[in-house]
C-alpha positions in Angstrom: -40.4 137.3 83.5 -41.9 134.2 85.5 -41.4 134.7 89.2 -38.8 131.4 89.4 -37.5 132.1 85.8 -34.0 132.9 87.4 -34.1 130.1 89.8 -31.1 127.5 88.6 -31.1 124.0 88.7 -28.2 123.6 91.4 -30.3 126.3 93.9 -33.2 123.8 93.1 -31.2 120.5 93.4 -30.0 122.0 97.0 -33.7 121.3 98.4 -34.9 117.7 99.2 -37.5 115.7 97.2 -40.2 116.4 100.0 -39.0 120.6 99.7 -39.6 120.3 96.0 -42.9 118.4 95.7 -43.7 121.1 98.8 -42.8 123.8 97.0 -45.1 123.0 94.3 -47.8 122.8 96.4 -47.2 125.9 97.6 -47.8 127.4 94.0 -50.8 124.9 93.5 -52.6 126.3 96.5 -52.0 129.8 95.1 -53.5 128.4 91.8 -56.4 127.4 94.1 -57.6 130.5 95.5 -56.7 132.5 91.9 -58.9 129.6 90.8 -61.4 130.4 92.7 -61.7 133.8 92.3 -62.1 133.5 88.6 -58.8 135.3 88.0 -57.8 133.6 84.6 -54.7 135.7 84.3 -53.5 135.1 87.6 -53.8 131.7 87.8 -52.3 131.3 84.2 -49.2 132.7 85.7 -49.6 130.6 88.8 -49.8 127.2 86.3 -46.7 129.1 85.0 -44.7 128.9 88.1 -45.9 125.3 88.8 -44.8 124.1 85.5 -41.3 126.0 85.6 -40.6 124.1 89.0 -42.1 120.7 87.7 -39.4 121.2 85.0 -36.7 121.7 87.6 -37.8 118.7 89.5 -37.7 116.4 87.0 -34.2 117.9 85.3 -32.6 117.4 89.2 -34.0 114.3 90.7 -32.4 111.3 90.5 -35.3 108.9 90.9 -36.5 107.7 87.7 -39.4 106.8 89.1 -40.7 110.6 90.6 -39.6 112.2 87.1 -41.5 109.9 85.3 -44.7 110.6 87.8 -43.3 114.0 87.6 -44.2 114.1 83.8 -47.3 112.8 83.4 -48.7 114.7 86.1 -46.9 117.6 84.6 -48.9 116.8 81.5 -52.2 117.3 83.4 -51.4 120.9 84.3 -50.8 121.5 80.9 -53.6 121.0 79.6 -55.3 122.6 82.5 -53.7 126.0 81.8 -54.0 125.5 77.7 -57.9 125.2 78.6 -60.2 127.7 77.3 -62.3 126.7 80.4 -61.3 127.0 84.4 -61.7 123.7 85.4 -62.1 123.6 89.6 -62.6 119.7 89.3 -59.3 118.8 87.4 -57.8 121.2 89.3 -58.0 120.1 92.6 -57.7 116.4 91.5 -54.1 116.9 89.8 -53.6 119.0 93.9 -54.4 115.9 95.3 -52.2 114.0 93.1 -49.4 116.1 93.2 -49.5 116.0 97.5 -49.7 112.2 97.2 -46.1 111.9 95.9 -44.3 112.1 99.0 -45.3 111.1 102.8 -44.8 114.5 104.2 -46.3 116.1 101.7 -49.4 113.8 101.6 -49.9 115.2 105.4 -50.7 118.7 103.7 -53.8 117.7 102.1 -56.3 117.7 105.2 -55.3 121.3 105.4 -55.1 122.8 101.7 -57.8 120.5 99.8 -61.0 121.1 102.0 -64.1 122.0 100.2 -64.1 125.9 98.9 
């Protein structure tokens, strides 16, 4: 079972938009140094997590606008984790995207996105 698997869409909807997009991060950064270790299965499970909470995001928030950046940048991930390849590059590209969504989550990226 994925770690947030059990996590419900009113516990999720209980966090605020800069929590969420946070949150996200958090597993994204845990992606990064899974990343670059090399360990596949770990960070297949990591991209797991991400995309389970990307899907919660977009099923609670209200603004049309985030779910539809939400999406495609959900899209990204996906084929990130269906890759036969670990690709560092699109990787920490889709980070920096992802921490750009929200002003106090965009303050995060001096301190996770420094060069490995």
């Amino acid at each position: 079972m994925t770690q947030h698997a059990s996590l419900s869409p009113e516990r999720w909807a209980s966090f605020s938009r800069d929590q969420q997009i946070l949150m996200i991060g958090n597993e994204m950064n845990r992606a990064s140094r899974l990343l670059r270790r090399a360990d596949r299965p770990g960070l297949l499970l990591a991209y797991e997590r991400v995309l389970r909470l990307v899907d919660l995001t977009v099923e609670v928030q209200p603004s049309y606008g985030l779910r539809r950046e939400l999406l495609r940048w959900r899209d990204l991930i996906a084929e990130i984790y269906v890759s036969l390849e670990l690709q560092p590059d699109q990787h920490f590209a889709a980070f920096r995207a992802l921490l750009q969504l929200t002003p106090a989550s965009a303050q995060q990226i001096p301190l996770v996105l420094t060069e490995p």
